[in-house]
LOSE-79423 format. One record per residue (C-alpha): residue number from 1; residue in three letters; chain; x, y, z. Coordinates in pm, 1 decimal. Example, Ala and Ser with C-alpha at 12.3 -4.5 7.8 and 13.67 -1.06 7.14 Angstrom:
BEGIN
PANU, i, aa, ch, east, north, up
PANU, 1, ALA, A, 1230.0, -450.0, 780.0
PANU, 2, SER, A, 1367.0, -106.0, 714.0
end
This chain:
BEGIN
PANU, i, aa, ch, east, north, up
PANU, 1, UNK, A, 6519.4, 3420.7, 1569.7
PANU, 2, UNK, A, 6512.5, 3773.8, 1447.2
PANU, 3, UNK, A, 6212.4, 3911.0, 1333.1
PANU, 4, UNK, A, 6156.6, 4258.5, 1176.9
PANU, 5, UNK, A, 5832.3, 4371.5, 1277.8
PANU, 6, UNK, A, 5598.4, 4656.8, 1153.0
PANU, 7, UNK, A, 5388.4, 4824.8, 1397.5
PANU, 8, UNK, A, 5088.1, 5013.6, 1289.1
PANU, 9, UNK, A, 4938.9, 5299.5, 1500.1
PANU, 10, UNK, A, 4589.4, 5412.7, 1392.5
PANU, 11, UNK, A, 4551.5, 5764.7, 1392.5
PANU, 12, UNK, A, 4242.0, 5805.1, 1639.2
PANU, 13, UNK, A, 4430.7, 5558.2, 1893.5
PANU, 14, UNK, A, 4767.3, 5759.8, 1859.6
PANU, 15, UNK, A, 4618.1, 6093.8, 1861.3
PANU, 16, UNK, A, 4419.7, 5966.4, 2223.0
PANU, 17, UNK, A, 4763.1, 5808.5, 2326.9
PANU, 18, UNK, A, 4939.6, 6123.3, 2245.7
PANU, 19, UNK, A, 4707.3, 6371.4, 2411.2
PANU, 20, UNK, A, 4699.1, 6158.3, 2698.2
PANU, 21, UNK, A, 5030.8, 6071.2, 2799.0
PANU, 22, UNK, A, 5264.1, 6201.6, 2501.1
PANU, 23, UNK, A, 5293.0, 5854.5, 2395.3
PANU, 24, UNK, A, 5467.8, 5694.6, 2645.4
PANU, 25, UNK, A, 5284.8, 5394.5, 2626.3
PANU, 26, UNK, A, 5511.8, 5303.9, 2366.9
PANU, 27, UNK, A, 5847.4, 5350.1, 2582.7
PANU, 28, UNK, A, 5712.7, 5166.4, 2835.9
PANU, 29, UNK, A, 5616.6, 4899.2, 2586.5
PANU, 30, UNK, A, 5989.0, 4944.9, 2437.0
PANU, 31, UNK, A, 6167.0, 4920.1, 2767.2
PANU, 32, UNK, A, 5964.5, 4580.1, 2819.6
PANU, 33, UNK, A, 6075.0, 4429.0, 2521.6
PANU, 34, UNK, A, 6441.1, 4553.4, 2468.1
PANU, 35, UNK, A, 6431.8, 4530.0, 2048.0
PANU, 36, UNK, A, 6795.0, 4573.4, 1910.6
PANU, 37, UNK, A, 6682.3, 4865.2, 1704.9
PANU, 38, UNK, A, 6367.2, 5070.8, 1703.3
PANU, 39, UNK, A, 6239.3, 5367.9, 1403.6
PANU, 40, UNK, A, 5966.9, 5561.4, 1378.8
PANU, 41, UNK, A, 5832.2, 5647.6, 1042.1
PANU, 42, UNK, A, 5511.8, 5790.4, 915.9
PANU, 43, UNK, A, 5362.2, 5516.3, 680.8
PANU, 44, UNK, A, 5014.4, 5550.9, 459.9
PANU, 45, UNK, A, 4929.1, 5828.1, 719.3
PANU, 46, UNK, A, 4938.3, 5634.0, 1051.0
PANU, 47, UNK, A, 5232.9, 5678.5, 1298.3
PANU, 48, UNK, A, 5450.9, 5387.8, 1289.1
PANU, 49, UNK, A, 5745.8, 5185.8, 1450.7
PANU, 50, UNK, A, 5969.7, 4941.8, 1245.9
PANU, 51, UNK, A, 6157.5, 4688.2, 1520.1
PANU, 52, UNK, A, 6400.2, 4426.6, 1544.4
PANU, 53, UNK, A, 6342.2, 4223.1, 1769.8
PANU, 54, UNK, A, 6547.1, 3891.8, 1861.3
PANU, 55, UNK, A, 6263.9, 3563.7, 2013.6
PANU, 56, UNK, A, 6402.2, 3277.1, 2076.0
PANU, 57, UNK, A, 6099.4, 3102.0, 2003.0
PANU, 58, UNK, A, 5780.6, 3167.8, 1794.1
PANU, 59, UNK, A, 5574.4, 3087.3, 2058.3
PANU, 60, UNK, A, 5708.3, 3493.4, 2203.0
PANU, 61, UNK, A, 5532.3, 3638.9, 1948.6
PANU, 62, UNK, A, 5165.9, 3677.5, 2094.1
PANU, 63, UNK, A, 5334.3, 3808.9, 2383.5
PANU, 64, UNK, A, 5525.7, 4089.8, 2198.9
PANU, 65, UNK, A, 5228.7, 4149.1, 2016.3
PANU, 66, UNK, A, 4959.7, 4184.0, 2293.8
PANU, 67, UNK, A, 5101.2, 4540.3, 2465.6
PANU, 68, UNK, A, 5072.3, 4696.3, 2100.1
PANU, 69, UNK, A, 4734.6, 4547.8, 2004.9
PANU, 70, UNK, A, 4577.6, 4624.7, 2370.3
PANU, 71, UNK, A, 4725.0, 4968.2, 2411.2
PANU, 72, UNK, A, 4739.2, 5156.1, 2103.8
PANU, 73, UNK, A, 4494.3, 4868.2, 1853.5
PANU, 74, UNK, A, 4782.5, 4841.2, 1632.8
PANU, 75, UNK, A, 4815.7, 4644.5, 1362.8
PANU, 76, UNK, A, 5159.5, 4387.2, 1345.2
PANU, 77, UNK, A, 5347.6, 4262.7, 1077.9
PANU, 78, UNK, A, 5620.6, 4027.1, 1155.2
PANU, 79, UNK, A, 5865.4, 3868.2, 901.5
PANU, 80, UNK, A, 6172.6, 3627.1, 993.6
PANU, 81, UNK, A, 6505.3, 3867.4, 949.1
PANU, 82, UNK, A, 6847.4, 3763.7, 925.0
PANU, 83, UNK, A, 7156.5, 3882.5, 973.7
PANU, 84, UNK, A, 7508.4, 3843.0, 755.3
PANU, 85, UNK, A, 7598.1, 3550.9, 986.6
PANU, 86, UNK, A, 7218.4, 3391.7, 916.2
PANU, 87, UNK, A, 7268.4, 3420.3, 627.8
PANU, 88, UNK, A, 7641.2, 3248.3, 578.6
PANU, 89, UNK, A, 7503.4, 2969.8, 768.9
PANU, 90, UNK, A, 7254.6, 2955.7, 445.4
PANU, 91, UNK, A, 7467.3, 2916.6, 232.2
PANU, 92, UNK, A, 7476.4, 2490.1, 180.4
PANU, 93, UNK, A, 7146.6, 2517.4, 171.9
PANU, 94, UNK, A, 7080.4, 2786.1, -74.4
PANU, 95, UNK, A, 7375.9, 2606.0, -295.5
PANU, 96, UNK, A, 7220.7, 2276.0, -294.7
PANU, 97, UNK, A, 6863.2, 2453.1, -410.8
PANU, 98, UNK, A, 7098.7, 2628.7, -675.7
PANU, 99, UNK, A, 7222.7, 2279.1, -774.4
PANU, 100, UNK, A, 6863.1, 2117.8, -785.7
PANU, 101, UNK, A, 6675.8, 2379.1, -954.7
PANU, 102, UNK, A, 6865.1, 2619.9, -1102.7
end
């Protein structure tokens, strides 16, 4: 399962990360976990990373968590994603709600 996740960098922990190692924590936490896609944005001040990432089971998600919480006390948000074929395979279902209650 896809899951688009929102990683939030405070700015004391990045600023230490960055003057110690340039922030390569986070490509060594990247190269671990392989997301398909990976941006870096500034958001309400705080550097941060917006990643797709496929698990095939939410039981993964502690464990992609854990590097980001231990090494730079982010903060994670993580929301299911899908993509156009997720979403055609949706489609009886979302028809049958549209036949029910709409």
């Amino acid at each position: 399962m896809r899951f688009l996740v929102k990683i939030s960098i405070p700015v004391e922990a990045g600023n230490a990360a960055a003057k110690k190692d340039g922030l390569k924590v986070i490509q060594k936490i990247l190269e671990q976990q392989k997301p398909e896609a990976a941006y870096f944005i500034a958001d309400g001040g705080r550097r941060t990373a917006v990643v797709i990432v496929n698990l095939k089971d939410a039981s993964e998600i502690p464990g992609f968590a854990e590097p980001w919480f231990l090494a730079l006390n982010a903060g994670i948000e993580a929301v299911p994603a899908m993509v156009a074929e997720d979403l055609r395979k949706a489609e009886p279902a979302i028809a049958k709600a549209v036949k029910t209650y709409g």
